[in-house]
N, CA, C and O atoms as a Tinker XYZ file with bonds, in Angstrom:
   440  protein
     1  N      0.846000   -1.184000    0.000000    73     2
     2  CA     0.000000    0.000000    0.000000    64     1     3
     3  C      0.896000    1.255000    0.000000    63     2     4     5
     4  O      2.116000    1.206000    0.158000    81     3
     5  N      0.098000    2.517000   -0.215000    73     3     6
     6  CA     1.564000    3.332000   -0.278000    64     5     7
     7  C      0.411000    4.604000    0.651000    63     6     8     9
     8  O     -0.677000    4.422000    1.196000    81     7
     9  N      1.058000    5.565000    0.531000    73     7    10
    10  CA     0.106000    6.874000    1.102000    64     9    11
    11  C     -1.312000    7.254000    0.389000    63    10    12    13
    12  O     -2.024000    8.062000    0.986000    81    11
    13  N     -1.699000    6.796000   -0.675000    73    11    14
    14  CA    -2.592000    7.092000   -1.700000    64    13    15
    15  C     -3.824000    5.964000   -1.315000    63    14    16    17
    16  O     -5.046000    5.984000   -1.462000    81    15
    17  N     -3.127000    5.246000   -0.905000    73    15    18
    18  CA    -4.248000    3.627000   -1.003000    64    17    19
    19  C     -3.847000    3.150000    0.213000    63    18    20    21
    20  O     -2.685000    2.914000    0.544000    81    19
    21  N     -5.227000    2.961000    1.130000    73    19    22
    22  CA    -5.043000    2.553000    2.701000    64    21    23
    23  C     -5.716000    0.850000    2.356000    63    22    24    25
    24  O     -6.488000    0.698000    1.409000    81    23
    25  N     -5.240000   -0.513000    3.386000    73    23    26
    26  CA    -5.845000   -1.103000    2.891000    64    25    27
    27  C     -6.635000   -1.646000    4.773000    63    26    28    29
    28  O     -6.060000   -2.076000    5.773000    81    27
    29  N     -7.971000   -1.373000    4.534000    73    27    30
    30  CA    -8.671000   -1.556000    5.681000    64    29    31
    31  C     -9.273000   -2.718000    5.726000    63    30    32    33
    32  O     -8.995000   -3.482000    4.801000    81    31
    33  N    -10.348000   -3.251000    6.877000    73    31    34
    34  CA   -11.173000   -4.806000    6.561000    64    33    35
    35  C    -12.235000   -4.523000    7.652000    63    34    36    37
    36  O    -11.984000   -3.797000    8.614000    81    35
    37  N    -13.459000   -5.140000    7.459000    73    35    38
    38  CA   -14.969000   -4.903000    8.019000    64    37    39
    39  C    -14.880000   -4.066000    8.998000    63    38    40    41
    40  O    -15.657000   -3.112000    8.960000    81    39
    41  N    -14.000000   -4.161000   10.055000    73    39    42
    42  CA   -14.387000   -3.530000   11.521000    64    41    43
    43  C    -13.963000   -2.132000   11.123000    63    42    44    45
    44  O    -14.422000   -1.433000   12.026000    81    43
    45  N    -13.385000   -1.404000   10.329000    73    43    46
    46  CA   -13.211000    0.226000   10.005000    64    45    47
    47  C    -13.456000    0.348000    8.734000    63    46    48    49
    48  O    -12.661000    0.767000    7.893000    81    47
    49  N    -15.289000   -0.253000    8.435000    73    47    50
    50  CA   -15.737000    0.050000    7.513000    64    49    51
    51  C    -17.100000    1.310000    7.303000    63    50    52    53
    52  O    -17.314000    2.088000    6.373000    81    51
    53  N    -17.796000    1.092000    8.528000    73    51    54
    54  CA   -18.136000    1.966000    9.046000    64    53    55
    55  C    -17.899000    3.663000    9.280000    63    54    56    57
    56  O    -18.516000    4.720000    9.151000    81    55
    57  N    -16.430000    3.096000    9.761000    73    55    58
    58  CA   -15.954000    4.875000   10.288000    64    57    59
    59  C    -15.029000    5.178000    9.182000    63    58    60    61
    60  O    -14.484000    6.278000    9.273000    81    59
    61  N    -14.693000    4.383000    8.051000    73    59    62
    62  CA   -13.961000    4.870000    7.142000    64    61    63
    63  C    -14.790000    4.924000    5.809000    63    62    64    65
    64  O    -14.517000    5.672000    4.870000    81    63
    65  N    -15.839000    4.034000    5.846000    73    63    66
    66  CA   -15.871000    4.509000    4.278000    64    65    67
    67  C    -17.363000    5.148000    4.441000    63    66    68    69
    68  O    -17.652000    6.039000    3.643000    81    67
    69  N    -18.601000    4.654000    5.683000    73    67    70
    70  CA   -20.061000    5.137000    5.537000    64    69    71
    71  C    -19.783000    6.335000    6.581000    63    70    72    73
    72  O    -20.731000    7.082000    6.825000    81    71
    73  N    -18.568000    6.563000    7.201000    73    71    74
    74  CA   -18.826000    8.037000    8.151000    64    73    75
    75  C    -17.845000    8.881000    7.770000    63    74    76    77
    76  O    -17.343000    9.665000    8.576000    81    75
    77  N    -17.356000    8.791000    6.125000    73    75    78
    78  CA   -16.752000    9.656000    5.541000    64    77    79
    79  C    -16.890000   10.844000    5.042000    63    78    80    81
    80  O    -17.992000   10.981000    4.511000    81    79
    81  N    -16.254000   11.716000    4.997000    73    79    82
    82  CA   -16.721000   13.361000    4.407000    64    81    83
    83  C    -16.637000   13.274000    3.126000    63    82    84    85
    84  O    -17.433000   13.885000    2.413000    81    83
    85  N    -15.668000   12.507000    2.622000    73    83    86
    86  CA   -15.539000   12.552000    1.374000    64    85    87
    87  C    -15.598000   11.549000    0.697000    63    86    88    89
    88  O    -15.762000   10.518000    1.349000    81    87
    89  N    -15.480000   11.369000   -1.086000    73    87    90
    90  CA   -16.211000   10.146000   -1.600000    64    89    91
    91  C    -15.323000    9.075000   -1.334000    63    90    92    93
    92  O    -14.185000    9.431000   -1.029000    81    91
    93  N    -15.552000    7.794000   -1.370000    73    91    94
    94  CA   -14.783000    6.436000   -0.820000    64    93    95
    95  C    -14.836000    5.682000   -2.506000    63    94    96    97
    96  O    -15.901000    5.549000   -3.109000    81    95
    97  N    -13.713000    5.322000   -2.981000    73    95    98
    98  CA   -13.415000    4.036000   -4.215000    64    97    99
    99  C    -13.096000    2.913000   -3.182000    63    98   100   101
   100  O    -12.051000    2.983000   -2.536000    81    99
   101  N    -14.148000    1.662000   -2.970000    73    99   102
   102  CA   -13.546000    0.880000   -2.079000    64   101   103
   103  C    -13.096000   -0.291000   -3.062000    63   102   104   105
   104  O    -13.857000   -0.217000   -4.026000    81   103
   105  N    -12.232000   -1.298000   -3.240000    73   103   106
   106  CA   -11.671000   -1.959000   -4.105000    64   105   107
   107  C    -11.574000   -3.258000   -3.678000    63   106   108   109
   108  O    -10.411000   -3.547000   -3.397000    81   107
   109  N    -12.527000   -4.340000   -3.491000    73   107   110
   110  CA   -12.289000   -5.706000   -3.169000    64   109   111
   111  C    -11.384000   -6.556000   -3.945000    63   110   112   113
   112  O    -11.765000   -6.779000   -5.094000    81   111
   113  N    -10.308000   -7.067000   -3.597000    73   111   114
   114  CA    -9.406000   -7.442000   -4.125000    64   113   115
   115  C     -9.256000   -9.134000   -3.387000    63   114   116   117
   116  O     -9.632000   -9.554000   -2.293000    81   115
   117  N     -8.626000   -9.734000   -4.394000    73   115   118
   118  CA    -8.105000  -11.326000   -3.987000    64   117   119
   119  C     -6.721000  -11.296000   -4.697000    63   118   120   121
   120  O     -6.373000  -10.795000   -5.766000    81   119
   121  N     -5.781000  -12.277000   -3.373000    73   119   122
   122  CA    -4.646000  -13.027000   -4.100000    64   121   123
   123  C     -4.791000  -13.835000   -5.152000    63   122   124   125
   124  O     -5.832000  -14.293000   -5.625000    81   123
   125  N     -3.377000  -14.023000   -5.583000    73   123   126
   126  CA    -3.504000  -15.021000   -7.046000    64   125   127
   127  C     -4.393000  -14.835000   -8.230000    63   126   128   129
   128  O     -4.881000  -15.657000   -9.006000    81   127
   129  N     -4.511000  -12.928000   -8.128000    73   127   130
   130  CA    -6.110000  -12.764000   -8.915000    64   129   131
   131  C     -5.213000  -12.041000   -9.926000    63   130   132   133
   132  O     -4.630000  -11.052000   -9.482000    81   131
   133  N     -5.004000  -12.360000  -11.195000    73   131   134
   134  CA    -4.666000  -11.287000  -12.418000    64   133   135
   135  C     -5.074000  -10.144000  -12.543000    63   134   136   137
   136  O     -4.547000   -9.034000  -12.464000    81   135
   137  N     -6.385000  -10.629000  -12.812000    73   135   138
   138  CA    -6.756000   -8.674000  -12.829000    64   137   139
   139  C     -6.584000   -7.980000  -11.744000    63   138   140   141
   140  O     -6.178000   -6.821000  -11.821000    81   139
   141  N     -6.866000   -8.575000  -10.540000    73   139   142
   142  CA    -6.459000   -7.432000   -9.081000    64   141   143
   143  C     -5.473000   -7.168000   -9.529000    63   142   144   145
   144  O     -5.425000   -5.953000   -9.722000    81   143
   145  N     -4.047000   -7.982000  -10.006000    73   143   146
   146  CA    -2.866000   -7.489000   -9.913000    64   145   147
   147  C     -2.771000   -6.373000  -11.107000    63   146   148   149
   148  O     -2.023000   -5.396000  -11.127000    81   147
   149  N     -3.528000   -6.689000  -11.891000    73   147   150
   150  CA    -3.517000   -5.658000  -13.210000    64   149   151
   151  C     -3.919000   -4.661000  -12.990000    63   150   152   153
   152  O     -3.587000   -3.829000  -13.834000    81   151
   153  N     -4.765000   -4.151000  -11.893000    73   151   154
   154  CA    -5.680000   -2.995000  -11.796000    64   153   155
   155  C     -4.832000   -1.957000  -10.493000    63   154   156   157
   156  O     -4.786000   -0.727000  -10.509000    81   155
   157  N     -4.201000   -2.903000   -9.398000    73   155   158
   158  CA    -3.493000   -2.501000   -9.007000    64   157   159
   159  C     -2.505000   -0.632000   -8.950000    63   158   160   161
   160  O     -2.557000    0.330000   -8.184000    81   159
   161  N     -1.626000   -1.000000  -10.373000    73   159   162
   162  CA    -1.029000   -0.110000  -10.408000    64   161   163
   163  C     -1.766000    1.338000  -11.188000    63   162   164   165
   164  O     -1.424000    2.500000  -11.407000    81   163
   165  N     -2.737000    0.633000  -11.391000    73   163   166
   166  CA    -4.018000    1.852000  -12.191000    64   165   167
   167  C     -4.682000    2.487000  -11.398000    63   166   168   169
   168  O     -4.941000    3.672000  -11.610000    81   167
   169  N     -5.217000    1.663000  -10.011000    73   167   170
   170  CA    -5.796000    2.110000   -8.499000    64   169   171
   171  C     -4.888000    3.235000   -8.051000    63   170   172   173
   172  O     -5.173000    4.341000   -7.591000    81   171
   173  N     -3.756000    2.685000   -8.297000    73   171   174
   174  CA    -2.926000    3.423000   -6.808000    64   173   175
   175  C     -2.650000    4.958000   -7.886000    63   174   176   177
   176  O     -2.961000    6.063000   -7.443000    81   175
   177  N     -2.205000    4.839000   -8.917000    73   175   178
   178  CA    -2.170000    6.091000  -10.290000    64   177   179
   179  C     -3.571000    7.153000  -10.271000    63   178   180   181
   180  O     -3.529000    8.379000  -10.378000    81   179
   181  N     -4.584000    6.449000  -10.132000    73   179   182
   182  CA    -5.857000    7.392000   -9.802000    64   181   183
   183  C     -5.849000    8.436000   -8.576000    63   182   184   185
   184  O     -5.873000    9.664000   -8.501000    81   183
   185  N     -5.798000    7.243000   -7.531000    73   183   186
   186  CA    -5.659000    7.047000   -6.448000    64   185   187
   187  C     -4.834000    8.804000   -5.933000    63   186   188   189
   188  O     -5.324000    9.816000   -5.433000    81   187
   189  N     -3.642000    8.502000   -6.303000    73   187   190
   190  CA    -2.432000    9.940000   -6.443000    64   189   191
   191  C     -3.178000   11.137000   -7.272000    63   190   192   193
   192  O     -2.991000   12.344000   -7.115000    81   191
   193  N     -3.895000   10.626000   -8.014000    73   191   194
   194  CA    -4.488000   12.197000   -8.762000    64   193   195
   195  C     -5.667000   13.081000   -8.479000    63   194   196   197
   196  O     -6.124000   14.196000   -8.733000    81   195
   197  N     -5.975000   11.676000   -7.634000    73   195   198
   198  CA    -7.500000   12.605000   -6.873000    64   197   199
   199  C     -7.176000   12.597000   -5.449000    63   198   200   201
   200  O     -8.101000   12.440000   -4.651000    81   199
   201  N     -6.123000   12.729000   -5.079000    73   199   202
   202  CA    -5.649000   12.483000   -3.491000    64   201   203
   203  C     -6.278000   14.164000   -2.396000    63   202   204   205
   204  O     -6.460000   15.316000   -2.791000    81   203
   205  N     -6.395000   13.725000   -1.390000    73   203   206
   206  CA    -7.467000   14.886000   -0.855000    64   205   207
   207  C     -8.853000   15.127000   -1.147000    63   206   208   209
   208  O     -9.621000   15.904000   -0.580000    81   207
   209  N     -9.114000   14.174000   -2.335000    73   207   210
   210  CA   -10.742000   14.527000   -2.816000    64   209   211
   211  C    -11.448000   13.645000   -2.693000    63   210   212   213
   212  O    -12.672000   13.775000   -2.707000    81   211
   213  N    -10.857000   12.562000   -2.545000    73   211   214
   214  CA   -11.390000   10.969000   -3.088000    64   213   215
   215  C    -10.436000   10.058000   -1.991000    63   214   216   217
   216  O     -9.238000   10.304000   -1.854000    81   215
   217  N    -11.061000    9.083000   -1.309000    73   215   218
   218  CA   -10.592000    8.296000   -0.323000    64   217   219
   219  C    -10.513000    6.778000   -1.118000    63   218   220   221
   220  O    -11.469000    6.201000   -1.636000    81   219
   221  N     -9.291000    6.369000   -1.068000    73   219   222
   222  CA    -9.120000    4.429000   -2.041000    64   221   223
   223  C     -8.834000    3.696000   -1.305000    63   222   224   225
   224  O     -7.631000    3.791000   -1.062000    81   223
   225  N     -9.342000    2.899000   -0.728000    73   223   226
   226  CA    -9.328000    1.834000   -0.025000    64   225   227
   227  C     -9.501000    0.402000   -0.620000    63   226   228   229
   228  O    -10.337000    0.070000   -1.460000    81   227
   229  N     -8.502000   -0.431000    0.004000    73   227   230
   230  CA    -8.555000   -2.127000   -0.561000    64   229   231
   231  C     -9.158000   -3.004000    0.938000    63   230   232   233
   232  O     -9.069000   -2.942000    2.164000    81   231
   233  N     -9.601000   -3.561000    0.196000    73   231   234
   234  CA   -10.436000   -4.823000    1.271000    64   233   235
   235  C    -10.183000   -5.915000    0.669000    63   234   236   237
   236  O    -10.632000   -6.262000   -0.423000    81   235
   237  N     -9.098000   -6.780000    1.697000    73   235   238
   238  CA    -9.454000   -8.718000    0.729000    64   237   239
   239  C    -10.655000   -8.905000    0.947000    63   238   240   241
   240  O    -11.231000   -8.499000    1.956000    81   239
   241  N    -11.121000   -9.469000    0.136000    73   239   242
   242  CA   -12.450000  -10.055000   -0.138000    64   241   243
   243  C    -12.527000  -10.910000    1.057000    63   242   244   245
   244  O    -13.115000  -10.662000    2.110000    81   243
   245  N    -11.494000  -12.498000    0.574000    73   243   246
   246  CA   -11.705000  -13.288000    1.173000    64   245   247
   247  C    -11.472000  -13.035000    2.917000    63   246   248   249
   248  O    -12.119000  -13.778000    3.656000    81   247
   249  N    -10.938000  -12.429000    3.286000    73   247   250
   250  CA   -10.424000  -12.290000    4.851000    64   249   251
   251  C    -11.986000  -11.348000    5.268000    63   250   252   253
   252  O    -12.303000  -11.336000    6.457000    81   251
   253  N    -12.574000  -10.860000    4.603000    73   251   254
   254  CA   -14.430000   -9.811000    4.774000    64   253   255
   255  C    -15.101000  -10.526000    4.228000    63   254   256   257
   256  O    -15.475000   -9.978000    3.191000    81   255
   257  N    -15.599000  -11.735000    4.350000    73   255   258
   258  CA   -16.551000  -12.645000    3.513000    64   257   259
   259  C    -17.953000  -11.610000    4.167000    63   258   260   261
   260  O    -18.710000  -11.037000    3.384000    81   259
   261  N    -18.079000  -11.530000    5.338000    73   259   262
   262  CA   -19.222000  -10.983000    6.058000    64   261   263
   263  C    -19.527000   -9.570000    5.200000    63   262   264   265
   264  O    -20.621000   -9.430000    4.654000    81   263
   265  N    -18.611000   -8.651000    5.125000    73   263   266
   266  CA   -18.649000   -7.345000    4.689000    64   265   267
   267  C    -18.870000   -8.103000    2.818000    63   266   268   269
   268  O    -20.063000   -8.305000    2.591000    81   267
   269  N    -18.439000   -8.280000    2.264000    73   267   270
   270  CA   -18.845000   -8.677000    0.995000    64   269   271
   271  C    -20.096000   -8.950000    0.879000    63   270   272   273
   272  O    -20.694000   -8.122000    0.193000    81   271
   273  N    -20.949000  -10.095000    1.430000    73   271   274
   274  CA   -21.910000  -10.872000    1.345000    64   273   275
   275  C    -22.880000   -9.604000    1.905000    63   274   276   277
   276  O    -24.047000   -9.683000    1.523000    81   275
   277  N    -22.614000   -8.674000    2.592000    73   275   278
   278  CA   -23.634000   -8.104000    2.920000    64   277   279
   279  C    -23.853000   -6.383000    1.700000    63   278   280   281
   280  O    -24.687000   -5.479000    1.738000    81   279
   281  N    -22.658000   -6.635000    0.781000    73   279   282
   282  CA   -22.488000   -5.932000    0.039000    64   281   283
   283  C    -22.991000   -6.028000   -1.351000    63   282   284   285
   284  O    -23.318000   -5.268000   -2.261000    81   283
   285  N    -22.887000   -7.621000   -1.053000    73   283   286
   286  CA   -23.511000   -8.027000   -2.586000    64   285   287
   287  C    -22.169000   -8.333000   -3.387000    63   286   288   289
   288  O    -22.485000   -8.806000   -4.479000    81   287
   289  N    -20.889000   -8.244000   -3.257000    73   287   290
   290  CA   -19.638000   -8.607000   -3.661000    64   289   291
   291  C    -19.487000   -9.472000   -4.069000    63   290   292   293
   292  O    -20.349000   -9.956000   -3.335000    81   291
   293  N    -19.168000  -10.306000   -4.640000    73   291   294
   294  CA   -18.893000  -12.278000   -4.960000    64   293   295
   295  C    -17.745000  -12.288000   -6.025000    63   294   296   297
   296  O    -17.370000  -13.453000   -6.155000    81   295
   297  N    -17.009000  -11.397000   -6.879000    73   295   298
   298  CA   -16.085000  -11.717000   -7.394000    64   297   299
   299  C    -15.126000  -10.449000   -7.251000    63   298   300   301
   300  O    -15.709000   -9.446000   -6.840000    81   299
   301  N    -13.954000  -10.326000   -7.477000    73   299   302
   302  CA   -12.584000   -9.402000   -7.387000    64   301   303
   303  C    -11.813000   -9.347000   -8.863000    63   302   304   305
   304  O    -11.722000  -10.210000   -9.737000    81   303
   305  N    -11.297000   -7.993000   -8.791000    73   303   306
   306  CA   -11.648000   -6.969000   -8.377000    64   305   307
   307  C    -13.065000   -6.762000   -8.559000    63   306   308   309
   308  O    -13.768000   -7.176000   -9.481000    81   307
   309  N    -13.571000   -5.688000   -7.009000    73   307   310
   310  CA   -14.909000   -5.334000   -7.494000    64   309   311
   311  C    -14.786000   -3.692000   -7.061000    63   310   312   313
   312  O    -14.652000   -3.568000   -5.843000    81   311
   313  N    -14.799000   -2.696000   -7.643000    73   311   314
   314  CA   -15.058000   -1.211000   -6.852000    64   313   315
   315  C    -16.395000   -1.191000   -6.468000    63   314   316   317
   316  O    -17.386000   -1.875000   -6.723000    81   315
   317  N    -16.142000   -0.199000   -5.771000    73   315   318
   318  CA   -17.419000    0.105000   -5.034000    64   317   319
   319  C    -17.809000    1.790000   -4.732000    63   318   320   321
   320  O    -17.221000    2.067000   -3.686000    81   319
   321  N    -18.414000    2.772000   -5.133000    73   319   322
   322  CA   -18.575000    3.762000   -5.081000    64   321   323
   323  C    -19.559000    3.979000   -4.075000    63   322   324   325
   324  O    -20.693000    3.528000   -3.910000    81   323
   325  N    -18.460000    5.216000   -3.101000    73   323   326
   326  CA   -19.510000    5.804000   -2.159000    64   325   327
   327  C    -19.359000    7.528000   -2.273000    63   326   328   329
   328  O    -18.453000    8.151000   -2.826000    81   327
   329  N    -20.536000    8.053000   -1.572000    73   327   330
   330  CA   -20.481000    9.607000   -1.658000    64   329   331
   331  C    -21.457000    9.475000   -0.401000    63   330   332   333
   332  O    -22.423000    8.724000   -0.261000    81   331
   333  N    -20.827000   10.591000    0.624000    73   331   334
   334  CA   -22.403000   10.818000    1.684000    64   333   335
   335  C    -22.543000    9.513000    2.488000    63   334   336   337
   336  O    -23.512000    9.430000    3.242000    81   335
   337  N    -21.697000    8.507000    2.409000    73   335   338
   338  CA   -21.547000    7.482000    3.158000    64   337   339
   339  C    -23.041000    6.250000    2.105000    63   338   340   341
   340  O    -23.660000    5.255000    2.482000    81   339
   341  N    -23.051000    6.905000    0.985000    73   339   342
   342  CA   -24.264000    6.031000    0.659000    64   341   343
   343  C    -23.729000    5.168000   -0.466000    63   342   344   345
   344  O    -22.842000    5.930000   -0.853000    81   343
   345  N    -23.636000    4.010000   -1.341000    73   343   346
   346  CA   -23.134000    3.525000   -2.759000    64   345   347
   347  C    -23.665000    4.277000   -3.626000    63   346   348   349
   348  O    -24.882000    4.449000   -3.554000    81   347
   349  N    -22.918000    4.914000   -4.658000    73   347   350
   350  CA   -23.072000    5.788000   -5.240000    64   349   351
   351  C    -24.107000    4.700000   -6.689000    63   350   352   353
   352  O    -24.460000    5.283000   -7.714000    81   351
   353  N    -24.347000    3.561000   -6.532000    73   351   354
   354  CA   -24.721000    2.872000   -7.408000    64   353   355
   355  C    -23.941000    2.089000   -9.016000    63   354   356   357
   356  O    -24.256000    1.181000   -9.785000    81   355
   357  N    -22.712000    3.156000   -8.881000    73   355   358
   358  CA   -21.863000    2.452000   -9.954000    64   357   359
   359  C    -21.055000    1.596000   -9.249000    63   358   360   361
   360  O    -20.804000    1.842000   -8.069000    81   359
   361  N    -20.489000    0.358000   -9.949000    73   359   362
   362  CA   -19.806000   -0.342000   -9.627000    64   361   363
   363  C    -18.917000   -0.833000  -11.280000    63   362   364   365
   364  O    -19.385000   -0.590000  -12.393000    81   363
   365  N    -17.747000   -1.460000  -11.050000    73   363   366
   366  CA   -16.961000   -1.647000  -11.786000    64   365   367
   367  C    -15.572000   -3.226000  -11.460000    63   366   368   369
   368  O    -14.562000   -3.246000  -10.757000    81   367
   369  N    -16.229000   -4.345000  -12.385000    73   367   370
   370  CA   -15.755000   -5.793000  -12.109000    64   369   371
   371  C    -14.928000   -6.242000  -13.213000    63   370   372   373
   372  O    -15.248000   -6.067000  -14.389000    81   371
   373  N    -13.789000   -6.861000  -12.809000    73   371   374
   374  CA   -13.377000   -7.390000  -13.966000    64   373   375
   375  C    -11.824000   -7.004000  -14.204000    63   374   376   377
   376  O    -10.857000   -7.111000  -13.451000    81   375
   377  N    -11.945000   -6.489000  -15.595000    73   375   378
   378  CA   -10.456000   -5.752000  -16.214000    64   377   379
   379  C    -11.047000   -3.995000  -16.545000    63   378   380   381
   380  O    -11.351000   -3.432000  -17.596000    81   379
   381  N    -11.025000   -3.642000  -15.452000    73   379   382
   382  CA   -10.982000   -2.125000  -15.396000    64   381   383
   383  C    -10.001000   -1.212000  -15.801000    63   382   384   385
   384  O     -9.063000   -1.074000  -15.016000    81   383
   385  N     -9.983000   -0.419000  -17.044000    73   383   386
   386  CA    -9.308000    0.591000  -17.558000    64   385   387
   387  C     -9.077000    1.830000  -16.758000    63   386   388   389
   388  O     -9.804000    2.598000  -16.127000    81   387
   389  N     -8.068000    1.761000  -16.960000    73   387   390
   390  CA    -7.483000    3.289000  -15.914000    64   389   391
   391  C     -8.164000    4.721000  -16.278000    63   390   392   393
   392  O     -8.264000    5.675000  -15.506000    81   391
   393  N     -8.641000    4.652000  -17.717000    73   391   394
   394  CA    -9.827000    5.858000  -18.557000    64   393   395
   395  C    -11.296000    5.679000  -17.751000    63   394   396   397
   396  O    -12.111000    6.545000  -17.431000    81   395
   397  N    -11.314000    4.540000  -17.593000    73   395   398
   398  CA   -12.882000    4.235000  -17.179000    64   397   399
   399  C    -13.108000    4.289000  -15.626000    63   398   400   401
   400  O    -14.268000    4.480000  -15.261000    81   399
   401  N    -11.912000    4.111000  -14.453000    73   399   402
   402  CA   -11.895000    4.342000  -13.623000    64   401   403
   403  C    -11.947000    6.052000  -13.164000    63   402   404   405
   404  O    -12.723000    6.583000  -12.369000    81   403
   405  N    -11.008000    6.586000  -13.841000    73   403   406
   406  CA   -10.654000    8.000000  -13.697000    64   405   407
   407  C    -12.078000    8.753000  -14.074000    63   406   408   409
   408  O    -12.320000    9.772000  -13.428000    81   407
   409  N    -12.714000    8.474000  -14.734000    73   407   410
   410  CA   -14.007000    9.247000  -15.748000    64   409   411
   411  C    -15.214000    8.614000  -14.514000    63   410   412   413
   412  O    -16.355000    9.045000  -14.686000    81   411
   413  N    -15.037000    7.737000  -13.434000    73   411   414
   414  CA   -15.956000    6.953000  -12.369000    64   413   415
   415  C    -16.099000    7.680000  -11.311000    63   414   416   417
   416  O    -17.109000    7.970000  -10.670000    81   415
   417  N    -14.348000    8.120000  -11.096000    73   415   418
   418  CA   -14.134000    8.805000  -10.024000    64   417   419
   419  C    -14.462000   10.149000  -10.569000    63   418   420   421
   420  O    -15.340000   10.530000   -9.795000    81   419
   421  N    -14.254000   11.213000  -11.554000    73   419   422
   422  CA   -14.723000   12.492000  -11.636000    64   421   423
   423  C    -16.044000   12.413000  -11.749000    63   422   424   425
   424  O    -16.650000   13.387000  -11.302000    81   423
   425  N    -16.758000   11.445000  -12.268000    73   423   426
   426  CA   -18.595000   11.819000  -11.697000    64   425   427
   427  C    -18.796000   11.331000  -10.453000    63   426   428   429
   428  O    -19.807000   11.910000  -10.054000    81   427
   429  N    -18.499000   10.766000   -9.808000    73   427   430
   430  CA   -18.580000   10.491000   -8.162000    64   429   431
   431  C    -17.959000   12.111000   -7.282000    63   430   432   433
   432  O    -18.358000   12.574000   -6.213000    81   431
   433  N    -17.002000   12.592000   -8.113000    73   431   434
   434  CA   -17.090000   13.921000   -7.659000    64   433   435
   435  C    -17.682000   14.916000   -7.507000    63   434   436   437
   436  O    -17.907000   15.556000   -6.479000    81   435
   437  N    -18.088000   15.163000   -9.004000    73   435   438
   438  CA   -19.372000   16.084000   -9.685000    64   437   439
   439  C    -18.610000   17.303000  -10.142000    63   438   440
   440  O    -19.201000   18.228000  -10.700000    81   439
């Protein structure tokens, strides 16, 4: 993780991403996962450009089965958009483009 990307798990999910001031990219991630590893260095690149505006957080999936399942989560990478502590309703699975992330996070801004 570096200064840009904190990586938290269920019990400071609450006070970090639903009692936040500002918008939350939360990023469910798994080992041995290609695309996590692919998306990775695209996360943390966003991550640095919206720094102060936008909060990025990683969650293993598997170690938050509880926080997933109650999220609706089931595969990695999965983002997760919040604003106002609420899901902003977009979400983004798979092989995520660093264009399509960046263009996620400036309308989650407004």
């Amino acid at each position: 993780m570096s200064e840009y990307v904190k990586e938290i798990d269920q019990s400071q999910y609450d006070s970090e991403v639903l009692a936040a001031a500002t918008p939350v990219v939360l990023d469910f991630f798994s080992t041995e996962c290609p695309p996590c590893e692919a998306l990775a260095p695209k996360y943390e690149a966003v991550a640095e450009q919206f720094a102060g505006k936008v909060k990025f957080y990683k969650i293993f999936r598997q170690g938050n089965r509880d926080l997933a399942a109650r999220l609706g989560v089931s595969g990695s990478p999965t983002l997760v958009f919040f604003k106002n502590g609420q899901e902003s309703g977009e979400r983004m699975t798979g092989d995520i483009k660093r264009t399509e992330l960046k263009k996620s996070v400036e309308s989650l801004i407004g």
